[in-house]
C-alpha positions in Angstrom: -2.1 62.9 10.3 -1.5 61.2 6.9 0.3 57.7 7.2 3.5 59.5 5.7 3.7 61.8 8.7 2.9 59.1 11.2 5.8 57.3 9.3 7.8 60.9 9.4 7.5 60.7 13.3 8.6 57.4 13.8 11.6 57.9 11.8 13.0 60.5 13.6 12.0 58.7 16.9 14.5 55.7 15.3 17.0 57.6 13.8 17.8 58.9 17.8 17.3 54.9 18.8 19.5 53.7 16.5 22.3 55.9 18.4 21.1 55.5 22.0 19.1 58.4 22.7 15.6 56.8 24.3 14.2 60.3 24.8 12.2 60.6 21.4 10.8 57.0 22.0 9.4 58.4 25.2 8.4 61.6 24.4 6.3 60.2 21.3 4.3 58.2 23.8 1.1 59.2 24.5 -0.2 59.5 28.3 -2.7 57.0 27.8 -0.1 54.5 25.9 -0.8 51.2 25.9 2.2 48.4 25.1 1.1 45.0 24.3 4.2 42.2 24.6 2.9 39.0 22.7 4.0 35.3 23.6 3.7 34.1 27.1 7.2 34.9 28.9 7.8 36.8 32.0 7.6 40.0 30.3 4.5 39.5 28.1 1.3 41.4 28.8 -0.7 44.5 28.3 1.1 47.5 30.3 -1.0 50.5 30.0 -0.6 54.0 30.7 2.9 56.1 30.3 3.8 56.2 33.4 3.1 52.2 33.4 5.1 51.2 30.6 8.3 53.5 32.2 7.9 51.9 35.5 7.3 48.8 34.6 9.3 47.9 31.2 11.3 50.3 30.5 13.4 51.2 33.9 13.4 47.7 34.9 14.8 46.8 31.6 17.5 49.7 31.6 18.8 47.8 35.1 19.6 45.2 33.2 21.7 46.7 30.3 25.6 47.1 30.8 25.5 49.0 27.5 24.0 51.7 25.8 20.6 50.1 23.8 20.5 50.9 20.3 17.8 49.7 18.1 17.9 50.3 14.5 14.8 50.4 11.9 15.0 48.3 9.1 12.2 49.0 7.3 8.8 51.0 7.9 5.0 50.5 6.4 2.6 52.9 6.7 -1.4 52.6 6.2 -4.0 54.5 7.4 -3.2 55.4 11.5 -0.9 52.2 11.5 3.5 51.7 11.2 5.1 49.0 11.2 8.8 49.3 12.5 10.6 45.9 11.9 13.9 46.6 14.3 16.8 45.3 15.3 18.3 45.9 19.1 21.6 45.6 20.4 23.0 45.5 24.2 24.8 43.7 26.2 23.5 42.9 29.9 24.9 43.5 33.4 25.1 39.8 33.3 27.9 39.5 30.7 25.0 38.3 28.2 24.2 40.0 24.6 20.9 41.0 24.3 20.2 41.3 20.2 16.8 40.9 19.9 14.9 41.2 16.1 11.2 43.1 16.6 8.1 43.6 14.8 6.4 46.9 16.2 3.0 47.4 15.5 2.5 50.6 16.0 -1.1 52.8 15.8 -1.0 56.7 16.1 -3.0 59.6 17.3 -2.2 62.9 16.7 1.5 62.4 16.3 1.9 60.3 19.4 1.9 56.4 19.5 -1.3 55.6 21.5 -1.0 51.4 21.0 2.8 49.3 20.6 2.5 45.7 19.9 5.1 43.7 20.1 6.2 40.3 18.5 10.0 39.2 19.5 12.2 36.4 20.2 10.6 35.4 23.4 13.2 32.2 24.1 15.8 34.7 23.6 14.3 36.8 26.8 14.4 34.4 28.8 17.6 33.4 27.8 19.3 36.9 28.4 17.3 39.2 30.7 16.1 38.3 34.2 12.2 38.5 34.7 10.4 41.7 35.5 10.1 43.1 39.0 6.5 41.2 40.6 3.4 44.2 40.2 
């Protein structure tokens, strides 16, 4: 796929974010998916595989929203098999805490599917808001 496409997809895949709907996100995942969080909190690390990532970031996180997630694209770059979705989120947690995290998604593609998501966030603003991940 062109860069535009790849940049096509992940539009539409934010465009359902940024109302709540999660099911595009998922569905654009590859089975082999790898998600990369960078920095050195309790959530960072390399979580590969689907079923991985939905196990071990993504239910684990839902637990801890009170709210329905919603995560808006700001802008989008495209080159060659890469996009670049800088984001905003916004939730509050069971814990009475808002979670608004800004997000730099790097984001490669295969075939219309995201194979690799890095991530670079607010990692004091993890900690500060969401409880660590389940132990593996």
């Amino acid at each position: 796929m062109t860069p535009e496409q790849n940049k096509a997809v992940l539009r539409r895949v934010w465009d359902a974010f940024a109302e709540g709907d999660t099911r595009p996100f998922v569905a654009a995942m590859a089975d082999d998916f790898t998600w990369i969080m960078e920095g050195t909190n309790a959530w960072s690390g390399r979580y590969e595989g689907k079923t991985a990532v939905r196990e071990k970031i993504l239910r684990p996180l839902a637990g801890q929203f009170a709210t329905t997630y919603r995560n808006r694209a700001e802008r989008m770059i495209a080159e060659d098999d890469t996009v670049v979705v800088l984001c905003r989120g916004e939730v509050m947690t069971t814990a009475g805490r808002p979670y608004n995290n800004s997000y730099c998604y790097v984001i490669r593609m295969q075939g219309g599917q995201m194979i690799e998501l890095r991530e670079y966030f607010d990692t004091e603003l993890v900690t500060a808001a969401l409880a660590p991940p389940p132990a593996a």
